[in-house]
C-alpha positions as CSV (number, residue, x, y, z in Angstrom):
1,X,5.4,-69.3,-154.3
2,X,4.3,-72.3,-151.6
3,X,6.6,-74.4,-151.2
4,X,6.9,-78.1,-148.9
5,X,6.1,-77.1,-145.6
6,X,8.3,-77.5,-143.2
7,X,7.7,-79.5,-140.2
8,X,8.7,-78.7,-136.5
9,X,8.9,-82.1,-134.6
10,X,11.0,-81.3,-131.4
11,X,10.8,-78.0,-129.1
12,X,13.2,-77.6,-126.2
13,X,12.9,-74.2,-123.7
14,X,15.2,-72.7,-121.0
15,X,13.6,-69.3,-120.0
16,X,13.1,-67.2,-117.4
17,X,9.3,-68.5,-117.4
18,X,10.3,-72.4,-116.4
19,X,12.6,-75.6,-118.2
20,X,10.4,-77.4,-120.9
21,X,8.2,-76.2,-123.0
22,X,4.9,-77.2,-121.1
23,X,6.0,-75.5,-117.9
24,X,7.4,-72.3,-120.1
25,X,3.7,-72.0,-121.6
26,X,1.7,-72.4,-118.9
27,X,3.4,-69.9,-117.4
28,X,3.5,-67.2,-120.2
29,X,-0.4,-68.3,-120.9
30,X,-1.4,-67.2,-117.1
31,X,0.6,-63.9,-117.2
32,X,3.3,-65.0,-114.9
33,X,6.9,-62.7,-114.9
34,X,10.0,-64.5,-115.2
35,X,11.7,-60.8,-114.6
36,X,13.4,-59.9,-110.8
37,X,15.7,-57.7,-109.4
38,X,19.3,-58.8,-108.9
39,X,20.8,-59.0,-105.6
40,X,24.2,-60.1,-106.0
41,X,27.1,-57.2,-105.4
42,X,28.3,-56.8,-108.5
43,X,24.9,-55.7,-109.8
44,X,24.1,-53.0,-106.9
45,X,25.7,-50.5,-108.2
46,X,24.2,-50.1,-111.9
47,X,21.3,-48.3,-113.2
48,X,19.4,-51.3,-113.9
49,X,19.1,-54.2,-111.7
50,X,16.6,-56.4,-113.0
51,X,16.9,-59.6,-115.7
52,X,14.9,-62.4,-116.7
53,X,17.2,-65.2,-114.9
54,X,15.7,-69.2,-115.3
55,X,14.8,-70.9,-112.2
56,X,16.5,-73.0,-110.1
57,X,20.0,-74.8,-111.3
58,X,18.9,-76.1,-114.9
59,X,22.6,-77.6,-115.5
60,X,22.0,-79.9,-112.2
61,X,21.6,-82.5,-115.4
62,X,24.9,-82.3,-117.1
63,X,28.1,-83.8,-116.8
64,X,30.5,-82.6,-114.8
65,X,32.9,-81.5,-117.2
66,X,29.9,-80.0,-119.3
67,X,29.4,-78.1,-116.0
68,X,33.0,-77.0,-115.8
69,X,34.4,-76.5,-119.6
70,X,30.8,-75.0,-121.2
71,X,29.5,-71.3,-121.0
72,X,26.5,-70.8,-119.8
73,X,24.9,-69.8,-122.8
74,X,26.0,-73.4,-124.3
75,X,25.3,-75.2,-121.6
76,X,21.3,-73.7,-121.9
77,X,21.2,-74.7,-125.5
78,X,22.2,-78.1,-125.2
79,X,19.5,-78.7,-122.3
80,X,16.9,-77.1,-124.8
81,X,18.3,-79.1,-127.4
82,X,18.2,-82.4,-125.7
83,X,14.2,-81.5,-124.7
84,X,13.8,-81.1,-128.3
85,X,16.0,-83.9,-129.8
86,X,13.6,-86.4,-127.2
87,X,10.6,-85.4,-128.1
88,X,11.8,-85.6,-131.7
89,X,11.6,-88.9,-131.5
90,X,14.1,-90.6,-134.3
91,X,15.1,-93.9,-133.6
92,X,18.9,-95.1,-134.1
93,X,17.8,-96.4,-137.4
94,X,16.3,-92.9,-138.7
95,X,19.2,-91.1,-137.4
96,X,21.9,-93.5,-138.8
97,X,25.4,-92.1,-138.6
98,X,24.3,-88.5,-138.3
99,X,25.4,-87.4,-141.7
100,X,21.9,-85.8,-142.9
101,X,21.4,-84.4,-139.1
102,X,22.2,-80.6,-139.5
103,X,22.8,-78.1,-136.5
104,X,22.5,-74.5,-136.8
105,X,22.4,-72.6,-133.2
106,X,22.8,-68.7,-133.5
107,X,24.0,-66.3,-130.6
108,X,23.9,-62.6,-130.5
109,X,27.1,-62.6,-128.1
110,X,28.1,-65.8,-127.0
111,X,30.3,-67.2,-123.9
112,X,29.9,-63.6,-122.6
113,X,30.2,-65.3,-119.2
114,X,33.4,-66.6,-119.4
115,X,34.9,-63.7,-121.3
116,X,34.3,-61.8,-118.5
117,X,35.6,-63.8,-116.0
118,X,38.6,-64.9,-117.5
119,X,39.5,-61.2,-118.1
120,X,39.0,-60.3,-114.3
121,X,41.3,-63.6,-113.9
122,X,44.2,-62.5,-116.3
123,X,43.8,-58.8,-114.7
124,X,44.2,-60.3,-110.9
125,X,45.7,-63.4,-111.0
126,X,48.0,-63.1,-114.5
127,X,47.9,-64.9,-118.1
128,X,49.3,-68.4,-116.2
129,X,46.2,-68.7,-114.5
130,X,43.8,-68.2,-117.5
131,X,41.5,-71.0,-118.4
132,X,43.2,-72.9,-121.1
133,X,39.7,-73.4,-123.0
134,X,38.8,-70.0,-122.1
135,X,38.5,-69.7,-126.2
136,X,36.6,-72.6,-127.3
137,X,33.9,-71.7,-124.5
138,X,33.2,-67.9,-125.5
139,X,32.9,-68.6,-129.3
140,X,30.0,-67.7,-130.4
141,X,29.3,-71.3,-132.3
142,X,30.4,-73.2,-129.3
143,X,27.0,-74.4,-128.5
144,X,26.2,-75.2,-132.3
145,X,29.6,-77.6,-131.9
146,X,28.6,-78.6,-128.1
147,X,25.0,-80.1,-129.9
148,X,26.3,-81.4,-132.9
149,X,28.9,-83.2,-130.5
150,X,26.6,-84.2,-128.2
151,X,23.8,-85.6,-130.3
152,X,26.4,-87.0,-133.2
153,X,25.1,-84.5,-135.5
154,X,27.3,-84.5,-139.2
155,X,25.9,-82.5,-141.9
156,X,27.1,-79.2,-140.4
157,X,27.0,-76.7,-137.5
158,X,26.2,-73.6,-138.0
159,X,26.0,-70.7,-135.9
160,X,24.3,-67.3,-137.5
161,X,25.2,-63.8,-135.5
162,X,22.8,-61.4,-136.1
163,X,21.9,-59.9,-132.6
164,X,18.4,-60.4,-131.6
165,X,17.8,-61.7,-134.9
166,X,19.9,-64.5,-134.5
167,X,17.5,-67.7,-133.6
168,X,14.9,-66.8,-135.8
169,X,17.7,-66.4,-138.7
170,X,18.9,-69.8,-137.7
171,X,15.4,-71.4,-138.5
172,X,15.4,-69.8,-141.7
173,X,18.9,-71.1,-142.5
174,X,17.4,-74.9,-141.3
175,X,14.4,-73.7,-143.7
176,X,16.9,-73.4,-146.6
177,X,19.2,-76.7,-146.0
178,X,16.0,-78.6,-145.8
179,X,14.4,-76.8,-149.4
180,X,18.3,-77.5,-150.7
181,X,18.4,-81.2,-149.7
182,X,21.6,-80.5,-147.4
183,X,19.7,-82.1,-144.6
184,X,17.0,-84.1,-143.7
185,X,16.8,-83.0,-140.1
186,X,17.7,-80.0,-139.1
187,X,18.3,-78.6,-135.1
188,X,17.9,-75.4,-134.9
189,X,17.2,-72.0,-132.4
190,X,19.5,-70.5,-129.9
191,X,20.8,-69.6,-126.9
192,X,21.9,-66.2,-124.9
193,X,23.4,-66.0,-121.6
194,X,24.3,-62.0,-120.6
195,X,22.9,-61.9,-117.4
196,X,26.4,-61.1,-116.3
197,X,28.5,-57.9,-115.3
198,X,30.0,-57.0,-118.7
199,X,26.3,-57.8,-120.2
200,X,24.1,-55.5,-117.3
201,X,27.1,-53.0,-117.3
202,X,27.3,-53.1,-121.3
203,X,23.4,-52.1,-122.1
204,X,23.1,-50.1,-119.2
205,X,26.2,-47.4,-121.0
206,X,24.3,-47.6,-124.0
207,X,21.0,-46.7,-121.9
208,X,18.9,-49.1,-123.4
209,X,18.1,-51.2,-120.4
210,X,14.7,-50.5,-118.3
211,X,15.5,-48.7,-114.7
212,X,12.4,-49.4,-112.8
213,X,14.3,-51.4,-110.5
214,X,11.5,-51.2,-107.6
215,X,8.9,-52.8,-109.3
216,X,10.5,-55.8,-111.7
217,X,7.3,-57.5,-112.9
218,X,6.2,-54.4,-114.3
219,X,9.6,-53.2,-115.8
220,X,9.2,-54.4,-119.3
221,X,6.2,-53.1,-121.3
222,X,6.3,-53.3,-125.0
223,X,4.0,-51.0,-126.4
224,X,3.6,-49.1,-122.9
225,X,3.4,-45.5,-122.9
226,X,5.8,-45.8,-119.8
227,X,8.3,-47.7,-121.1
228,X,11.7,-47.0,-121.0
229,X,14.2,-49.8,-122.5
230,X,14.2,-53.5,-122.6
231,X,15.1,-56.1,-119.4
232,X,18.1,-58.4,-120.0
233,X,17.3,-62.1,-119.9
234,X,19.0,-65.2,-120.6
235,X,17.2,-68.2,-122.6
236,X,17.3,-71.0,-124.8
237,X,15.1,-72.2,-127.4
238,X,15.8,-75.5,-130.0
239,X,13.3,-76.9,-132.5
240,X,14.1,-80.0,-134.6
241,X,12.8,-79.9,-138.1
242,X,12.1,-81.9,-140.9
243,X,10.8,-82.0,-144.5
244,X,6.6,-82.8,-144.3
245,X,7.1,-86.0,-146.1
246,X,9.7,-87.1,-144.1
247,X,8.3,-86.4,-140.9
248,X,5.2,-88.2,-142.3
249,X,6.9,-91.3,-143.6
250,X,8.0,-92.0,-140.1
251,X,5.0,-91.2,-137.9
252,X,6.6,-88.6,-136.2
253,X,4.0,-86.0,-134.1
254,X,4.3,-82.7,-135.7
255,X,4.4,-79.1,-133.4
256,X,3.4,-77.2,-136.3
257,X,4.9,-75.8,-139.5
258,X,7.2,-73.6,-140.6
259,X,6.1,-72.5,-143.9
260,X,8.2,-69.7,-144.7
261,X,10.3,-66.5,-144.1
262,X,11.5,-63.5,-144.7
263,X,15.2,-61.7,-144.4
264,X,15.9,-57.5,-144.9
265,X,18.3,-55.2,-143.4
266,X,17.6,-51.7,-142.6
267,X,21.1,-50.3,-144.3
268,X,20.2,-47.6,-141.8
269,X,22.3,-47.7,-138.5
270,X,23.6,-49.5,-136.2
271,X,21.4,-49.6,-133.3
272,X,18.6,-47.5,-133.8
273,X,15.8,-49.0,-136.3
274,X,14.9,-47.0,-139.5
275,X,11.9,-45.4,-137.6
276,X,9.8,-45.7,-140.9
277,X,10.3,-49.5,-140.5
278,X,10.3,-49.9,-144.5
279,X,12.6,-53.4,-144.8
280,X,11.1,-54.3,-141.3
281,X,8.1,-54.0,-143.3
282,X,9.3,-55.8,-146.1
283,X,10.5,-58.7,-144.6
284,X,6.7,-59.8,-143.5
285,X,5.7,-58.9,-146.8
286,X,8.5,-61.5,-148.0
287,X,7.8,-64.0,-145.4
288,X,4.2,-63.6,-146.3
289,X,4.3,-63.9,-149.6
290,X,6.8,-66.9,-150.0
291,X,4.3,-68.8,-147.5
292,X,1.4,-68.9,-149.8
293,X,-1.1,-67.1,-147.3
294,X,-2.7,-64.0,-147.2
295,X,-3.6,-61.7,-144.3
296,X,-6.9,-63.3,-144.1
297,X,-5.1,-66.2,-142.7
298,X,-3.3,-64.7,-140.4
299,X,-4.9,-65.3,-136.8
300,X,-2.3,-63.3,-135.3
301,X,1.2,-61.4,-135.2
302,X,3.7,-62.1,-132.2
303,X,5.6,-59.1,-132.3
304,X,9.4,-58.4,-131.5
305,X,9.0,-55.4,-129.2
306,X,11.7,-55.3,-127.0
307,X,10.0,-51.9,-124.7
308,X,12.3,-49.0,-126.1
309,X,11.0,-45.8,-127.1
310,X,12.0,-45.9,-130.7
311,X,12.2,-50.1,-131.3
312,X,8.6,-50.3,-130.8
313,X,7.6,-47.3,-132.7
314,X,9.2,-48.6,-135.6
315,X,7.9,-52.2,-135.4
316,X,4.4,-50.6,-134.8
317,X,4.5,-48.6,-138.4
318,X,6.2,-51.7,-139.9
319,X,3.3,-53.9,-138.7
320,X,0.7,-51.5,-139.7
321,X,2.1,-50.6,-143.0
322,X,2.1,-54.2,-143.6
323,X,-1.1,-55.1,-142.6
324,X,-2.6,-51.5,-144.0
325,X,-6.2,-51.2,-143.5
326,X,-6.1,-54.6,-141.2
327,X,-4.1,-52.8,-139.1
328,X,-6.9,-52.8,-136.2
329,X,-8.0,-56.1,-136.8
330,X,-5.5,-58.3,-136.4
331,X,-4.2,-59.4,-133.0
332,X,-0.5,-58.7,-131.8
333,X,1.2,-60.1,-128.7
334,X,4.3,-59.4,-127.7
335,X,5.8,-61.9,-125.3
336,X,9.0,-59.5,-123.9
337,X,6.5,-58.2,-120.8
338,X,7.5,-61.5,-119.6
339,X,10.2,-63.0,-120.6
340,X,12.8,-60.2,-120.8
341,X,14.4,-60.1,-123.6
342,X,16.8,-63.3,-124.4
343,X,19.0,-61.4,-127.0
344,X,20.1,-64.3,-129.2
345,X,17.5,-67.0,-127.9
346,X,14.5,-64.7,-127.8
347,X,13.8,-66.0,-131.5
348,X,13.1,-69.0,-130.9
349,X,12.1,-69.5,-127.4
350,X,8.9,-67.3,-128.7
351,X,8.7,-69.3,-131.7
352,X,8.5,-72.2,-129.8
353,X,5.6,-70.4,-127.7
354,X,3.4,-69.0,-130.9
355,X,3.4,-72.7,-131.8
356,X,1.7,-73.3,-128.6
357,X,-0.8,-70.7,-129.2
358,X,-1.6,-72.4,-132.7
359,X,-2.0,-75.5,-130.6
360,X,-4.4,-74.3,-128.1
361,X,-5.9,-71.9,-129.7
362,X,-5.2,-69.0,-127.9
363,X,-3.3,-66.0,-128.3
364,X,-1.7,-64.9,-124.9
365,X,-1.9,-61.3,-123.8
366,X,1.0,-58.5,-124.0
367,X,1.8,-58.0,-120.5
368,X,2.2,-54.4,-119.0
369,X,1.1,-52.8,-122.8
370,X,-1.7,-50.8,-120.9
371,X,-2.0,-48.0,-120.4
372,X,-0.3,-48.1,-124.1
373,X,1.0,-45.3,-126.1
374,X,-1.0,-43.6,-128.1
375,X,1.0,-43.5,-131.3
376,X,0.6,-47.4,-131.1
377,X,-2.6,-47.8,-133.6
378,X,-2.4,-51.8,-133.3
379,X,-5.0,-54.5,-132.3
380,X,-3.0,-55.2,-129.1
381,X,-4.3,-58.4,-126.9
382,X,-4.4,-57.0,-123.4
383,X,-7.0,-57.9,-121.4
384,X,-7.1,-61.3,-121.8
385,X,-6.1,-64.6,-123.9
386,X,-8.1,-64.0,-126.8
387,X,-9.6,-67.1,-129.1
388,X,-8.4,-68.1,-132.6
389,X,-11.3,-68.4,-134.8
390,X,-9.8,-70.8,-137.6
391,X,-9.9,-74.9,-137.1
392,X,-7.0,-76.2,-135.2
393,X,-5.8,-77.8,-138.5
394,X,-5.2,-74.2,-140.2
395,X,-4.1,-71.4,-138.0
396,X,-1.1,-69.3,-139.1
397,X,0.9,-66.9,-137.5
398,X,3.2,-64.3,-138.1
399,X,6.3,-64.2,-135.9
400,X,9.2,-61.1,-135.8
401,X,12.6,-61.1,-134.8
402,X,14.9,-58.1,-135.1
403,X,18.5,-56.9,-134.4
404,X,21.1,-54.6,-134.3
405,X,23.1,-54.3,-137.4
406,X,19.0,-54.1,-139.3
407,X,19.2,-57.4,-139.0
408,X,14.7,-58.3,-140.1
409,X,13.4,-61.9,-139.8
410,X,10.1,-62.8,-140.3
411,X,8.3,-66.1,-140.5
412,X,5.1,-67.4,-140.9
413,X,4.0,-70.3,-138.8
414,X,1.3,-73.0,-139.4
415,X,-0.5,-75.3,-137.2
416,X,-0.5,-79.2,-137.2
């Protein structure tokens, strides 16, 4: 079932690892954390105190009144965007008006910033002194609209909302207006901002948030045998991608492929995974299948694991029931160690870094997975980067995002 590849000419990153992709890789290649404890006052009283925040002031760039009238979450996609969008490289000509230049951006929350603050406002200071585009910054498409805006983009902005799912969902939607001739360029990934008070306090009732507050680098351990919930982290990640022909006709430098994906829901709950992981399952199956490949020509699996108890159990039997009696061969990685875990952006901020790892070849290592549980039967890489055996011109990976709601993406990634 093969179809045109798709090719990814752009990458932006904003994440807790660095701003721009090169910096964001060589950090998560060396095993750096991007994870820390919080020290401002209105985190000292939770449970958990630890996020992955980005460094330094990455909106130093923008305009003022993208500084004053943008959420944080937007403002982090439209840096990413505008990293990806230059390195895209279309000239004025290529680009003309902007009506085959699609944008689809997806969120899991959105301007969760601002809605907290301009609640706190309206509770102390009454409804006169609310923000009057309070709105327009906490919808969750607002950073879809701030791109499409800013880069003159006409052929649609779309904003998919499928939690944690949500960036890896948008680059299958781009996938789709591309195969449907909607588009010709497509930017696409997301954004997350919820290293906030409502976001820390939020998690932290549900208990899903890691409390190993005296020890941050070590707090997030997908696949751990100690692990005990997922750390908060804010992030963007923006690819710009194009049809293979097209990007060919035009000499543009090509990241890597997108070749295909795949899309189930659970139909089982609302926050806890079905713990067989049977559509979790089937979405690689789909994603797989639709691609062309087979498991032989898979050189690895980057893994959603988030570090809860029962999200990585079920990815682990939805992994190894797809890969059967592979199961132990096969590397996985699992980038959240890291990173934190960027809700909304985490999708394609690690897309974004599995490209790299097709690039150069190696597969980074799952940080704090050792000592790992026992009921986790996978070919974890722990130790150290470990080597892709297949020429630089064909290495394919398999990439997982998943959500609350069931939301299951898959896709399959291919390098240049």
């Amino acid at each position: 079932m093969s179809q045109e590849r798709i090719a990814i000419t752009g990458m932006g990153v904003v994440s807790p690892l660095g701003c721009g992709v090169e910096p964001c890789w060589t950090h998560y290649l060396t095993g750096q954390s991007g994870i820390r404890l919080l020290e401002q006052e209105w985190a000292a009283a939770l449970p958990s105190r630890l996020a992955g925040v980005v460094p330094g002031d990455p909106t130093a760039s923008l305009e003022p009144l993208q500084k004053r009238r943008l959420d944080r979450y937007s403002q982090l996609a439209l840096l990413a965007a505008l990293e990806a969008w230059d390195q895209a490289q279309l000239s004025p000509a290529e680009q003309g008006d902007g009506a085959r230049i699609a944008v689809v951006v997806g969120c899991g929350i959105g301007g969760l910033e601002t809605m907290g603050q301009q609640y706190r406002t309206l509770l102390e200071r009454g409804p006169a002194r609310v923000n009057p585009v309070t709105v327009p910054m906490l919808i969750p498409n607002a950073a879809a609209g701030q791109i499409s805006i800013a880069l003159g983009a006409h052929a649609g902005a779309h904003t998919p909302v499928s939690a944690c799912a949500s960036s890896a969902e948008a680059l299958l939607w781009a996938l789709m207006l591309l195969r449907d001739d909607r588009a010709d360029v497509v930017i696409a990934g997301g954004s997350e901002a919820p290293v906030n008070p409502l976001g820390l306090a939020g998690f932290s009732a549900m208990r899903a948030l890691s409390t190993r507050n005296a020890t941050p680098e070590l707090a997030s351990s997908p696949y751990g045998r100690d692990r005990d919930g997922f750390v908060i982290a804010e992030g963007a990640g923006i690819l710009v991608l194009e049809r293979e022909r097209d990007a060919r006709s035009r000499g543009a430098h090509c990241a890597g492929f997108l070749l295909d994906a795949g899309s189930t829901a659970d139909a089982h709950h609302m926050v806890t995974p079905d713990p067989q992981g049977t559509q979790a399952c089937a979405a690689m199956q789909q994603a797989l299948g639709r691609s062309g490949l087979s498991l032989d020509d898979l050189g690895f699996i980057q893994a959603h694991a988030t570090g809860t108890p029962m999200g990585d159990l079920a990815e682990a039997q939805a992994i190894s029931c797809f890969l059967g009696r592979r199961h132990s061969e096969i590397p996985v990685t699992a980038p959240k160690g890291q990173f934190g875990h960027m809700l909304g952006g985490a999708g394609a901020v690690e897309t974004i870094m599995a490209l790299r790892a097709l690039q150069s070849g190696l597969i980074p290592v799952s940080v704090n997975a050792e000592p790992r549980d026992p009921a986790i039967r996978l070919h974890l890489v722990t130790e150290q980067p470990a080597a892709l055996a297949a020429p630089s011109h064909s290495r394919s990976a398999l990439k997982n995002a998943f959500g609350f709601g069931g939301h299951n993406i898959s896709l399959v990634l291919q390098s240049a």
